[in-house]
C-alpha positions in Angstrom: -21.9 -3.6 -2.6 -19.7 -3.0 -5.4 -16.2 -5.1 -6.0 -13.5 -4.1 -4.0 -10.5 -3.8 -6.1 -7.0 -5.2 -6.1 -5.0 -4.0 -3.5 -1.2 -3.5 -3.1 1.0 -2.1 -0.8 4.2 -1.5 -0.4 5.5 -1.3 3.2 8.4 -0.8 5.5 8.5 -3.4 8.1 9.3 -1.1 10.9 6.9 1.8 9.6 4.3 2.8 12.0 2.3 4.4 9.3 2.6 1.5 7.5 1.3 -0.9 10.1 -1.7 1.3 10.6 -2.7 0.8 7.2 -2.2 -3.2 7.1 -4.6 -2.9 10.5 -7.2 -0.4 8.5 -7.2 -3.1 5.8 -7.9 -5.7 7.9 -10.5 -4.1 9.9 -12.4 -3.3 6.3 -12.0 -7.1 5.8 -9.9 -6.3 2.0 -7.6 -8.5 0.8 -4.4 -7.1 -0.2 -0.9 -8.1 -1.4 1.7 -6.5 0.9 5.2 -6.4 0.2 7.6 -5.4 3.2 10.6 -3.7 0.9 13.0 -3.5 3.4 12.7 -7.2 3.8 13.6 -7.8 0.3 17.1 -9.5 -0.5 19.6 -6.9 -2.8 18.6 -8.1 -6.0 14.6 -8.5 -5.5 14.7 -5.0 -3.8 15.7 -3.5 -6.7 13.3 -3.7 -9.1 10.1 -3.2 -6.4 12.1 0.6 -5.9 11.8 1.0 -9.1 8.3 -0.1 -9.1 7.1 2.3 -6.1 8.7 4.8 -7.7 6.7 4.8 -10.9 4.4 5.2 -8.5 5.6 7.5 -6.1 8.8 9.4 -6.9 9.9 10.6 -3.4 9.8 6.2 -2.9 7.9 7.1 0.7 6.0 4.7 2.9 3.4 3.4 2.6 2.9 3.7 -1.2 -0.7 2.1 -1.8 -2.2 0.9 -5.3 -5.7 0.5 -5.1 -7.4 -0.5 -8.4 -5.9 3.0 -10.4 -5.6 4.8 -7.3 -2.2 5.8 -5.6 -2.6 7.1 -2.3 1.1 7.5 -0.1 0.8 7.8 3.3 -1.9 6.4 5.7 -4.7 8.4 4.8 -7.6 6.7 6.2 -10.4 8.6 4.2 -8.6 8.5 1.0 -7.9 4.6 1.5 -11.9 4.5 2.1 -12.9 6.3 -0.6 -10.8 4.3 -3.3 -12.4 1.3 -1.5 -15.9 2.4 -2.1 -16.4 2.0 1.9 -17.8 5.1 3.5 
């Protein structure tokens, strides 16, 4: 099995969409660093925008960074695919 690679997502805490891809990741068994933006106080909010929208320029949810791979929105086969797991 090749190395699954870094994971981060960037997450509403109220998005159902969202959710469903924390649960998809944890059913694969991949670690990932989640950050919950709405969560965020003012000031570290700010720059993590900015962040997911380098990323993603509408700045929708979830935006998803897996290894050089940006996938927004829970796409399920797309998530797979950039996790090498068919």
């Amino acid at each position: 099995m090749s190395e699954v690679p870094e994971v981060k997502i960037y997450t509403l805490s109220t998005c159902g969409h969202c959710k469903l891809t924390k649960k998809l990741l944890k059913e694969c068994n991949v670690e990932y660093d989640a950050v919950d933006v709405d969560l965020l106080g003012t000031e570290e909010r700010q720059p993590v925008l900015e962040d997911v929208k380098k990323l993603n320029p509408k700045c929708s949810f979830p935006t998803i960074l897996i290894g050089e791979h940006v996938i927004v929105g829970h796409h399920e086969d797309k998530i797979k695919e950039a996790l090498g797991i068919s």
